[in-house]
N, C-alpha and C positions, 0 to 999 in steps of 0.2 A: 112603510115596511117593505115595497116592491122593491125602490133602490136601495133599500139597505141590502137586502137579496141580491140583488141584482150587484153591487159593488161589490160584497160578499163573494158572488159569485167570479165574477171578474177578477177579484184580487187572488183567488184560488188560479184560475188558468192562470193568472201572469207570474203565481209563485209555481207552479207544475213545469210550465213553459222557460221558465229560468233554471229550474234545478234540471229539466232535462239537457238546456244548454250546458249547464257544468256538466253532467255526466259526460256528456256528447266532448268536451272540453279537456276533461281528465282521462279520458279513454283515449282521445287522439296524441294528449302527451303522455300518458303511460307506454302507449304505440310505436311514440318516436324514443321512448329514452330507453328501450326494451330493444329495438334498432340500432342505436346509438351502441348500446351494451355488446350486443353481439357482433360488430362492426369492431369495436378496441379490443373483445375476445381473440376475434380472429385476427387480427395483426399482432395478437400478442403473441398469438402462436406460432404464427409463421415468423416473426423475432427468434423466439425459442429457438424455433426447428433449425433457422440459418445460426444460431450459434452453435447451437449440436453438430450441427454440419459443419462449422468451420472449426469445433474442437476436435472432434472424431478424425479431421485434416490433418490436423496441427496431430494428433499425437498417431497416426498413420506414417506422418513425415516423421517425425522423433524417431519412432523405433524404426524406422530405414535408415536413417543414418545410425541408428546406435548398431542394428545388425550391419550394415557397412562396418562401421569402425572394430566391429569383432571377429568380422573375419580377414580385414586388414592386419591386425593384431597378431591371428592366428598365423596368418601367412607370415607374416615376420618372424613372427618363434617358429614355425617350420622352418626357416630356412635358416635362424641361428641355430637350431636342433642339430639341421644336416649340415651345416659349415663345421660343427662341434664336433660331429662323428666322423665328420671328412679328415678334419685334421687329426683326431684320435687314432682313425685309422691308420694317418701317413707316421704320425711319432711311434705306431709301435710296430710298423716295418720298417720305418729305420732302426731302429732297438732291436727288430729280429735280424735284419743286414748287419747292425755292427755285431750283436753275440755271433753271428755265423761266423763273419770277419773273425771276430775274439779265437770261436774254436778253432779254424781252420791255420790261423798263424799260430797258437797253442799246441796242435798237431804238429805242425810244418818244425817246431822247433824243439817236439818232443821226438822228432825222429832224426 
């Protein structure tokens, strides 16, 4: 009945002493893959963040060139604006030079 006990007993620590080994087992890979986890978080994020950062680039650049090309745009209708009023204004001084012209030989030959 002693070694029955006594085996009894035995077989108890070596099933205590195994399950603590798993515990001890599953703890240290719960440990690492909880590691692991937050190792590919953070490169996910710092991924993210440099595409944010290179789109926030990308459309930074875009609308510099689009405001470039708008007031490229502008500046050229300015100055078709004032080419148009330039010559508006020469065609109707010569229209006031010739009516002058008109009345002054109309005069000249009504006297």
């Amino acid at each position: 009945m002693e070694t029955l006990i006594e085996g009894a007993h035995g077989a108890i620590e070596t099933l205590i002493e195994g399950a603590h080994g798993a515990i001890e087992t599953l703890i240290e890979g719960a440990h690492g893959a909880i590691e692991t986890l937050i190792e590919g978080a953070h490169g996910a994020m710092e991924t993210l963040i440099e595409g944010a950062h290179g789109a926030i680039e990308t459309l930074i650049e875009g609308a510099h060139g689009a405001i470039e090309t708008l007031i490229e745009g502008a500046h050229g209708a300015m100055e078709t604006l004032i080419e148009g009023a330039h010559g508006a204004i020469e065609t109707l001084i010569e229209g006031a030079h010739g009516a002058i012209e008109t009345l002054i030989e109309g005069a000249h030959g009504a006297i």
